[in-house]
C-alpha angles and dihedrals in degrees: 000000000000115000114223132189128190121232112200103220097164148017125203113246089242130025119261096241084073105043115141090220122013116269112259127180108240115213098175131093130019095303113047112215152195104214142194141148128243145166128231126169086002082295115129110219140173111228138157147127116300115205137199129218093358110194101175146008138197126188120182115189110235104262096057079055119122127203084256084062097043101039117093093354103077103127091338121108101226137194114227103217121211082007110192077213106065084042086061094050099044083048095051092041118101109253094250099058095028097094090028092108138004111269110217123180108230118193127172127172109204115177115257095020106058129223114337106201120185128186091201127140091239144353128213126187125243 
């Protein structure tokens, strides 16, 4: 069995029991997302997670979510070290993309919406 370890890279500026709309991921477009709406300061914003080179997503609603999704991740963007998951990607690339960019395993569990989990080269904030 592979062993995995979560790494916690990012928290959201609220927590997801008070966001304004639920959280989504957001395929379209240059930046893929996930999304959500918040207040802060009696200020509305749109916030989320950008990521690059994303390769694969995975979204489980919350109730197929088990306490490994939820440990750790609640509100908190996570690497999954040594992921199964980025093996089987890298596995499944054409050679001549496979070492092209750094596969990292997201994974983010945000109330109301469930686990995010992105296969992407890098995340920034916004």
């Amino acid at each position: 069995m592979n062993m995995t370890s979560k790494k916690p890279l990012h928290t959201v500026p609220v927590p997801s029991t008070s966001f304004t709309t639920e959280a989504y991921f957001d395929g379209q477009g240059s930046s893929p997302a996930i999304r959500f709406g918040y207040g802060k300061n009696g200020t509305k914003h749109q916030g989320g997670i950008k990521f690059s080179h994303v390769l694969a997503v995975r979204t489980r609603s919350e109730r197929c979510c088990t306490a490994w999704h939820i440990d750790g991740a609640y509100d908190t963007l996570v690497e999954v070290e040594g992921s199964s998951w980025v093996e089987e990607m890298r596995a499944d690339t054409a050679e001549q993309w496979r070492n092209k960019w750094a596969m990292h395993h997201y994974m983010i569990y945000l109330d109301s919406a469930g686990c995010f989990e992105v296969v992407a080269e890098s995340w920034e904030p916004f």
